[in-house]
C-alpha positions, 0 to 999 in steps of 0.5 A: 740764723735760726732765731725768730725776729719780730720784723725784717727790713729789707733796704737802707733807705730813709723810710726804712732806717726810720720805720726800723728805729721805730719798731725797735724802740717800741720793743720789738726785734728787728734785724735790718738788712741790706743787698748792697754795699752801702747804707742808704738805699735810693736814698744813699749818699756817695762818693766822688769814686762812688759818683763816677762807678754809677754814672760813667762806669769808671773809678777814675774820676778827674783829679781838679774835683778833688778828694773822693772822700770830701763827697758826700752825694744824696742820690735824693736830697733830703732837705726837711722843715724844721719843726715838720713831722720827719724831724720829730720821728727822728727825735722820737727814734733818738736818730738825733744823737747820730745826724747834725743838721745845719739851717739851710741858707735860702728858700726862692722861686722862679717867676717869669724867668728870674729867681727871687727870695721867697717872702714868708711873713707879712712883713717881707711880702711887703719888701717882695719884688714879686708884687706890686704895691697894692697886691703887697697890701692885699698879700699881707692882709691873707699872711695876717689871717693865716699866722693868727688861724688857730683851728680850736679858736673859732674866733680867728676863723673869720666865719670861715670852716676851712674844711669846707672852703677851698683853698681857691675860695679862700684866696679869691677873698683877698683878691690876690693874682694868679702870681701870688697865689701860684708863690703861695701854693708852691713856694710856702704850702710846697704843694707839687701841683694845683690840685690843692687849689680845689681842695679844703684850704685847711691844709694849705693854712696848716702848710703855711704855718708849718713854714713860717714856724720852721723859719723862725725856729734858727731865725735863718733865711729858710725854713729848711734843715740838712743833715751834715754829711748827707746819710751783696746778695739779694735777700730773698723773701720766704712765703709759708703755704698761706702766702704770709711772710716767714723768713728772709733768706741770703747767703744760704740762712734763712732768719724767720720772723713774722713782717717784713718790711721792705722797700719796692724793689725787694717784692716786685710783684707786689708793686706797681709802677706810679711814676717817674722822677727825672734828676741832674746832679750838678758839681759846681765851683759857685753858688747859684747865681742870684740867690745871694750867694747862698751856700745851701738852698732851695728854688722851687720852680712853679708848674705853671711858670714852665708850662708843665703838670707838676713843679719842678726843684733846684737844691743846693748844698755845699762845703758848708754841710761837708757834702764837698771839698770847700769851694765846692758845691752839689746841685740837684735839679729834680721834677716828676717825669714828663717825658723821656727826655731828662735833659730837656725836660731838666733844662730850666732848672739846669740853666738857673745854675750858671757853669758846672764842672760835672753834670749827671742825669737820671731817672728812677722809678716810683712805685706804690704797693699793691698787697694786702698786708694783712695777708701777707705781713708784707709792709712796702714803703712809698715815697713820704713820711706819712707813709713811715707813720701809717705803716707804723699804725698797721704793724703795730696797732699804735698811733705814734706820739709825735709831741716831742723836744723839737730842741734836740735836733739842733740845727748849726748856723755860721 
């Protein structure tokens, strides 16, 4: 390996298989490795034999489940909105041409102990049992404004600089209860927790949109899609006498090159830890129950409705997106850690699914980098897509155009 690369990337992860199709097809050369044996990362998918190697230290697993190879597992599931920022890398980066997505079926939330269908226009606020008639009317009013808000139209605006107003003010205006606003937060603007609440409503109005756009783009009952199929050594990083990336060593050959891109676990001494992600994963015979027996889906669980920090999330998906044999399907119950109990903790997500035929739990740790780039040439991932397109920016001095043909990530429905 005596040739020079542009760029590293260490890890098969998401972000990382995004940031190197980026680099490579702004011109630059990329080699792109991995220490294990799989693509994927964290983020891999696996196998039924797979599955039952990394949880029960065993490659037997029972033979009711059916075929190994029917499985297709996400070690963290990767639901995307349709006409969201992560489907235009993807495009952008032609991934496109190699990953099929299908809508996702529902998108619900759990209030005061039940599960229901998450209203996102005006017209389905009105048919919610989420509220009551006269919050119906006040809950449409606020829908209305949101879906004609054009941020270059003052005339839309209703006065409001919404840059300014938070998004608490902005709701106290329609009156609304803390029930539809706790929906509204956390099952349409999909914020995590109600830190937003103090922030500029700007945000959460531009949430919103990018959700009811996502769901009229398939006309499905979410506005999610899901690809199909789901998606050795370790590499050593070499450091000049400045400290500044040079090479990537394994097996002995060293490949040089000028960045490396990487996600944590290869630099650990250049990160800290941020936080901790609980997780069940759940093989079932049956949809979950009360979600109008969809074979993919979302539940978002409000922080508030658990009496936690942060919200808590069920997906499921199914045979439907070749994630299991048929008549099977995955579920993953996932929450921000508050503790070190993941069954406990897990347990009201965990109950939403009725029986499961096999359950595993699991922790994982966050972490954000703590290097200076510009130093050293190291780029470490973190957790969103933001993050891809800011390391993008640094490497490589650009501003990623995104205005792509959202069309060809075409989505199958039944």
């Amino acid at each position: 390996m005596d040739e020079e690369y542009d760029v590293i990337v260490l890890g098969t992860g998401l972000k990382e298989c995004i940031l190197s199709g980026l680099l490579s097809v702004d011109g630059l050369k990329v080699l792109h490795m991995d220490r294990n044996d799989y693509y994927g990362g964290e983020s891999t998918s696996l196998n039924l034999i797979q599955l039952w190697k990394k949880f029960r230290n065993d490659d037997k697993p029972p033979a009711h489940l059916g075929s190994s190879r029917d499985y297709n597992v996400d070690m963290i599931p990767k639901f995307m909105m349709a006409n969201g920022t992560l489907v235009r890398v993807l495009i952008h980066t032609d991934v496109t041409k190699y990953l099929y997505f299908k809508a996702v079926d529902g998108s619900f939330v759990y209030n005061k102990g039940k599960v229901h269908k998450v209203p996102a226009t005006d017209m389905e606020a009105l048919k919610s049992p989420l509220m009551g008639i006269f919050e119906k009317r006040r809950a449409r009013k606020f829908f209305i404004y949101v879906q004609d808000y054009d941020e270059s139209d003052p005339k839309t605006h209703e006065g409001l600089d919404l840059t300014r107003v938070t998004t608490k003010e902005l709701i106290a205006k329609y009156g609304l209860d803390d029930n539809t606003i706790d929906f509204i937060g956390h099952a349409l603007a999909l914020h995590r927790d109600d830190r937003y609440l103090n922030e500029p409503a700007l945000d959460t109005v531009k949430r919103m949109k990018l959700y009811a756009e996502s769901l009229a783009r398939f006309q499905g009952g979410s506005p999610y899609i899901y690809p199909l199929y789901g998606l050795g050594e370790l590499p050593q990083v070499e450091f000049d006498e400045e400290g500044k990336v040079c090479g990537v060593t394994s097996e002995g050959e060293t490949a040089r090159c000028k960045k490396v891109v990487c996600d944590p676990s290869y630099l650990p001494n250049k990160v800290r830890k941020i936080g901790k992600v609980a997780r069940a994963i759940c093989i079932m015979s049956h949809p979950i129950p009360n979600t109008n027996d969809s074979h993919s889906v979302q539940v978002i669980l409000p922080q508030k409705q658990l009496g936690r920090k942060s919200d808590m999330y069920v997906f499921c998906c199914s045979y439907s997106h070749n994630v299991a044999p048929t008549g099977k399907f995955i579920a993953f119950v996932s929450a921000e850690a508050e503790t070190d109990n993941p069954e406990l903790e897990l347990r009201p997500g965990v109950d939403l699914l009725g029986p499961v035929d096999e359950i595993f739990y699991d922790t994982y740790d966050r972490y954000e980098p703590v290097n200076e780039p510009s130093l050293d040439n190291c780029f470490i991932s973190t957790s969103t897509v933001l993050d891809v397109l800011n390391m993008y920016t640094m490497i490589t001095g650009k501003v990623l155009d995104l205005s792509v043909d959202l069309s060809a990530a075409s989505a199958a429905q039944e």
